[in-house]
LOVO-849553 format. One record per residue (C-alpha): x, y, z. Coordinates in Angstrom, 2 decimals. Layout:
residues N
((X,Y,Z))
...
//
This chain:
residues 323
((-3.43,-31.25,-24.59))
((-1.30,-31.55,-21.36))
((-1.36,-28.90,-18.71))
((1.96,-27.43,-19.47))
((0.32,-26.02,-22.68))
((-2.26,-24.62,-21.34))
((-0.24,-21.12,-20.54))
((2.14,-19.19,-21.84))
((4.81,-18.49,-19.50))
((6.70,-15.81,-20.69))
((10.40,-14.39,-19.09))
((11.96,-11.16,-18.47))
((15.78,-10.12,-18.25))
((16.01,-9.44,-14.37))
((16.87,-5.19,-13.60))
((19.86,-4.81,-11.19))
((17.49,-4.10,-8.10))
((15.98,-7.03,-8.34))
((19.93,-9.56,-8.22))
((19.27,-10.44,-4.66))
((16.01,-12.43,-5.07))
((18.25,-14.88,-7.30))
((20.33,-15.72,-4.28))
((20.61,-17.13,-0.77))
((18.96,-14.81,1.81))
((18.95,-14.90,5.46))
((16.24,-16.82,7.06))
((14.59,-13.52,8.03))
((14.62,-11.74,4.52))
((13.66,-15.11,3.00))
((10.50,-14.77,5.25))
((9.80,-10.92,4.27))
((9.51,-12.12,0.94))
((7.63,-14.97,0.97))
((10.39,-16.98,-0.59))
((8.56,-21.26,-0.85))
((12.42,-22.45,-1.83))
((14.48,-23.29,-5.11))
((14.73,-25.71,-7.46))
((18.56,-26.70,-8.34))
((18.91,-27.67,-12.09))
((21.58,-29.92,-13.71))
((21.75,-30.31,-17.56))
((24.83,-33.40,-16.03))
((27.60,-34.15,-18.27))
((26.36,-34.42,-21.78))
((24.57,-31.38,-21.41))
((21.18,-33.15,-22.53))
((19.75,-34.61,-19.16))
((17.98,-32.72,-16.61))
((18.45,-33.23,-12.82))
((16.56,-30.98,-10.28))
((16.85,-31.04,-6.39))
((13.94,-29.13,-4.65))
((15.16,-27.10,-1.35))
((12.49,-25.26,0.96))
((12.30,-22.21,2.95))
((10.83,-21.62,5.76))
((10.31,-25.44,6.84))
((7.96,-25.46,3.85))
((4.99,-24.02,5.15))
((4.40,-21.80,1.61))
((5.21,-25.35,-0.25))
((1.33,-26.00,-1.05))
((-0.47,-28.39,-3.21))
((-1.36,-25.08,-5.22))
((1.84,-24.07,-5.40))
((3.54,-27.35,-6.39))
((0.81,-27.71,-9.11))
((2.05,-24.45,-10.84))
((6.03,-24.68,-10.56))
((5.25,-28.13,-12.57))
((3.45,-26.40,-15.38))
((6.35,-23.87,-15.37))
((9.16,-26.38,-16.12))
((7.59,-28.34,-18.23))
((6.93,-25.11,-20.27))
((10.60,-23.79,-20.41))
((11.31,-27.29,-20.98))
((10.57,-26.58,-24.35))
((12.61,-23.27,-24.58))
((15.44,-22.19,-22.45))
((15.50,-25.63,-19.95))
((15.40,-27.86,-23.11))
((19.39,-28.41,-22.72))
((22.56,-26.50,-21.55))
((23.11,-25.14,-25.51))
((19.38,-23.92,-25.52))
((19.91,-22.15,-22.37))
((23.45,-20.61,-23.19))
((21.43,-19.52,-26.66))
((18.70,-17.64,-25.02))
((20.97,-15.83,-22.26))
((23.07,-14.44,-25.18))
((20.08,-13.54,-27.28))
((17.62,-11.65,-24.48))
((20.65,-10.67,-21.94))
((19.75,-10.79,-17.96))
((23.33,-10.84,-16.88))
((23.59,-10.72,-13.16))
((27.22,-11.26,-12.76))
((30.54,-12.00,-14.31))
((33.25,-13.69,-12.15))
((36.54,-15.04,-14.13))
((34.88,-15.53,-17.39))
((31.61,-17.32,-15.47))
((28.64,-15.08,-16.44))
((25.25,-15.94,-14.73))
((22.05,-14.28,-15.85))
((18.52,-13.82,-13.97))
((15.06,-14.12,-15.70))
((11.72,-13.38,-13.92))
((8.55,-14.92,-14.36))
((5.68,-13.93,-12.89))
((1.81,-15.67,-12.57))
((-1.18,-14.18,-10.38))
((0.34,-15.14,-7.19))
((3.79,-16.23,-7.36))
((7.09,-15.04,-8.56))
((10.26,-17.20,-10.24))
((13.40,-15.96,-10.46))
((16.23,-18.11,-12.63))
((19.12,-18.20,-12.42))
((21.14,-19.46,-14.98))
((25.02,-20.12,-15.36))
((25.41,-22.86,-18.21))
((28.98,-24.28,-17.95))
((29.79,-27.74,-17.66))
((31.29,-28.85,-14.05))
((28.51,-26.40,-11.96))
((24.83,-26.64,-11.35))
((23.28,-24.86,-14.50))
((20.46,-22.95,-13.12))
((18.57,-21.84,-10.20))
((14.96,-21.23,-9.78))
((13.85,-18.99,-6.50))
((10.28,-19.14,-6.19))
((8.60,-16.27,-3.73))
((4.66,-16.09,-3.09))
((3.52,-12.58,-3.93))
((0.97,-12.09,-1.50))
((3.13,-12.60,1.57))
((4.96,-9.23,1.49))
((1.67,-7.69,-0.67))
((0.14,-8.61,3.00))
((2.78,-7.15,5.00))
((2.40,-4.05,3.10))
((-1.07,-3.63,3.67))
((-0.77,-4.34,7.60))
((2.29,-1.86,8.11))
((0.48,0.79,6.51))
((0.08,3.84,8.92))
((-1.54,6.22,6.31))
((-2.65,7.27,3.67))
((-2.89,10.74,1.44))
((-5.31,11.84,-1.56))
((-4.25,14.40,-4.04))
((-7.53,16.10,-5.48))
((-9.54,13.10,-5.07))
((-7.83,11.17,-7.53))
((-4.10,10.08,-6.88))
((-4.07,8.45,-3.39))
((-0.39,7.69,-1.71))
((0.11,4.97,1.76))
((2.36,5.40,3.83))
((4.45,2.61,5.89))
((7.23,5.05,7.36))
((5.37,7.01,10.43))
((8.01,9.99,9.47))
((7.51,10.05,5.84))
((3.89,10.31,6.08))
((3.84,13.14,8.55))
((6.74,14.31,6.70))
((4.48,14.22,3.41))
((1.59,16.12,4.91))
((3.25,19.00,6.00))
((4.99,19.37,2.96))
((1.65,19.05,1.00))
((-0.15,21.29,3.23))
((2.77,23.74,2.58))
((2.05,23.72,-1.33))
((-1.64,23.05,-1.21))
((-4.26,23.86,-0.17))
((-5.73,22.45,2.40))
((-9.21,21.50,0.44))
((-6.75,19.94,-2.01))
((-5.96,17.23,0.14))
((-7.30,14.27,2.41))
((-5.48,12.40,5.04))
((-6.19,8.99,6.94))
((-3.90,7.77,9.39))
((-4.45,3.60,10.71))
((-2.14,3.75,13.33))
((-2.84,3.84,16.66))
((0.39,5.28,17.62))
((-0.26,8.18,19.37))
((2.60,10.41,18.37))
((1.94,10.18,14.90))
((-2.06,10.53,15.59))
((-0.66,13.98,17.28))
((1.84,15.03,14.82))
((-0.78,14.29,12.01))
((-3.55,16.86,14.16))
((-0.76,19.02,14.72))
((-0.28,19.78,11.48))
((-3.60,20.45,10.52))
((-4.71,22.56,13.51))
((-1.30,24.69,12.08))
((-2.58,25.36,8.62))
((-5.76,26.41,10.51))
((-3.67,28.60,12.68))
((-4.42,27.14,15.99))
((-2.79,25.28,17.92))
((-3.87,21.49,18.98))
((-5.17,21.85,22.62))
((-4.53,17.98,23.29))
((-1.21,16.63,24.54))
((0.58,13.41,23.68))
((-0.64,12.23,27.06))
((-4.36,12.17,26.08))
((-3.55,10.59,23.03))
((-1.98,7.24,24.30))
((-4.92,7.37,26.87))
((-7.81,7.70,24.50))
((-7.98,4.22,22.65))
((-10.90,3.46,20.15))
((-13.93,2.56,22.29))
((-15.51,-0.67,22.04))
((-18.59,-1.41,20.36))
((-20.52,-1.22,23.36))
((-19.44,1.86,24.34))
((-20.10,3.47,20.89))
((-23.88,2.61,21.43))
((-23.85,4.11,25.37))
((-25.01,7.68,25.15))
((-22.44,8.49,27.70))
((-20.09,7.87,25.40))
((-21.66,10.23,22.36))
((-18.43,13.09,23.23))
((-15.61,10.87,24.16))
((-13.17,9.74,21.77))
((-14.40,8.02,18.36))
((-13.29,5.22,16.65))
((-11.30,4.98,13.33))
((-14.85,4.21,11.39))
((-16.38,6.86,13.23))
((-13.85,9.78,11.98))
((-13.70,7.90,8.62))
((-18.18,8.09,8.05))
((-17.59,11.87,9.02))
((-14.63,12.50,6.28))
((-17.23,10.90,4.06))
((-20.30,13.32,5.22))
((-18.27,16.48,5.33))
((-15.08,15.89,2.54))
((-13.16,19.07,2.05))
((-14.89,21.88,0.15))
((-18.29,21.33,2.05))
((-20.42,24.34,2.61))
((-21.50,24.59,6.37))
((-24.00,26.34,7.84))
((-23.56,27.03,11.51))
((-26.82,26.72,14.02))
((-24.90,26.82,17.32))
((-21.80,26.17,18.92))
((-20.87,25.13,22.18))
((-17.64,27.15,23.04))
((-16.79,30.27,24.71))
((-15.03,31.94,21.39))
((-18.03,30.45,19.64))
((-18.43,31.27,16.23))
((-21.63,33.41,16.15))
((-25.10,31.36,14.80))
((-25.54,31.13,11.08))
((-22.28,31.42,9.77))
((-21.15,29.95,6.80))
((-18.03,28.35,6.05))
((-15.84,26.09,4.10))
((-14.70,22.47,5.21))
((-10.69,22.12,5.60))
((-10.34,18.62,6.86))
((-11.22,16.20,9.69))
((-8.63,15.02,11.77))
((-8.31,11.93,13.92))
((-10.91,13.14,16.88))
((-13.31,13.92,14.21))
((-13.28,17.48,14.74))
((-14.22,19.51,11.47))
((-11.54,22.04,10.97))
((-13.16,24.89,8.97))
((-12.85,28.25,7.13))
((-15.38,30.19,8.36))
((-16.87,32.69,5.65))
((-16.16,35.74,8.70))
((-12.55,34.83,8.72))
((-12.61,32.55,12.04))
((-11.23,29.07,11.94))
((-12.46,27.21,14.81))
((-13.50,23.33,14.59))
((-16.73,22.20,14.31))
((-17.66,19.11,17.17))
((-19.88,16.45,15.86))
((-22.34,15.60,18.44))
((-22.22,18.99,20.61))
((-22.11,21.51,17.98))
((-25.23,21.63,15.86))
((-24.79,22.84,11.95))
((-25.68,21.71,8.36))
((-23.99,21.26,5.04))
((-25.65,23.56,2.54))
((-26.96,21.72,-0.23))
((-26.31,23.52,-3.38))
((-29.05,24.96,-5.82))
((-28.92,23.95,-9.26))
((-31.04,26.59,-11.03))
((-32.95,24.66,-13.78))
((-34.57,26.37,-16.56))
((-37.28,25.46,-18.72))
((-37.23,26.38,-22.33))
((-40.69,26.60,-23.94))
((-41.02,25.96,-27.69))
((-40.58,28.92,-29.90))
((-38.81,31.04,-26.86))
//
């Protein structure tokens, strides 16, 4: 058995949205999607030869051994099928549709194929005195990457459907409209950027639903960078500002809906000694924002404030034969 039977590539009829990955890009947008190059296809004069021309992108770079190892085993598997000859392609565009465009009775359809980490797109246009097809091949994980990096938050809905965020405004944007509909136990927020006007706008909005209002300007936000791990370990350090995994263990500890028993508090509104009271969130300092069982909303401080989370009871009974 050769290797271009060892899979089953299969195509599908390209959507509108996706017509301008069958194309020429600019050199930028070719790069934001992690296009490797095309393959130019020729079925020549009798309609029964096949002549390909390989064209990179991006001075090659995404051209790998890996790469070049798969895009064989695709042709020589639509070899079989829809690149067999120009009459086997103009077949299968009429039978499964894909038609991208029609220009003075040319009509040129797109067909996607996709494997684990790479995407085709063909294009196909079989009439005699052109190039019959084009195949754009992209490398999924270039813009998958990009996506992850440029993401500046991220919201849960009731611990189960989780959204990110890549548009600073959209995600702020998202919050307060969920905090408006919600409540606020409802939800959980985590914001990765270090900008510090979204950091602000993010605490700002959750200091609102608590009706307060954030006592820290945009000013001590751009000057309070995550500290380094050798400050995180200096006890002089234990109340300035923490890092990203330092808020993110104490969202773990203390998720919305926590009980909390208060012990002491170091403030001069302080919330009086063993209180109880209800988690809200943590924003990006850490602070606990909290319901307080007495009405009072003021945040809890980890590491100056001293409190508990109340572990619940489970009352267990014990059922004795014959009762």
């Amino acid at each position: 058995m050769d290797r271009s039977e060892r899979k089953n590539y299969s195509l599908c009829p390209a959507s509108p949205e996706e017509a301008g990955l069958f194309y020429a890009k600019t050199l930028e947008k070719s790069a934001e999607l992690g296009a490797i190059g095309y393959l130019r296809m020729d079925f020549g004069r009798s309609g029964k030869q096949f002549w390909t021309t390989w064209f990179d992108e991006d001075s090659g770079k995404l051209n790998t051994p890996e790469f070049k190892a798969e895009i064989d085993e695709v042709v020589n598997t639509l070899r079989k099928s829809l690149l067999k000859d120009r009459a086997s392609m103009r077949r299968f565009c009429w039978e499964h549709g894909g038609l991208l465009s029609e220009s003075y009775g040319m009509r040129q359809y797109g067909y996607c194929l996709e494997t684990e980490h790479y995407r085709y797109c063909l294009r196909c246009k079989p009439m005699e005195g052109d190039y019959d097809g084009y195949l754009w091949c992209y490398d999924k994980r270039i813009p998958e990457m990009a996506m992850k990096e440029n993401v500046v938050g991220r919201i849960r809905f009731f611990d189960t459907e989780e959204l990110e965020y890549t548009d600073p405004d959209k995600y702020v944007a998202a919050i307060k409209e969920a905090l408006a509909c919600l409540s606020p136990l409802a939800i959980r927020c985590e914001t990765l950027t270090d900008d510090p006007q979204v950091r602000k706008a993010v605490d700002d909005a959750l200091y609102e639903v608590c009706g307060e209002e954030n006592p820290r300007t945009l000013e001590e936000y751009s000057s309070s960078p995550a500290p380094t791990l050798e400050e995180m370990e200096s006890e002089e350090n234990m109340n300035a500002s923490m890092s990203r995994e330092q808020v993110q263990r104490i969202r773990e500890q203390y998720p919305p809906g926590t009980r909390i028993r208060l012990y002491h508090m170091e403030d001069a509104q302080a919330v009086p000694e063993d209180t109880e009271g209800t988690v809200v969130a943590v924003d990006d300092m850490g602070q606990i924002h909290m319901d307080w069982d007495n009405g009072r909303t003021l945040a809890l401080i980890p590491g100056e404030d001293s409190f508990s989370a109340i572990r619940q009871r489970q009352d267990m009974t014990m059922q004795m034969g014959g009762m």
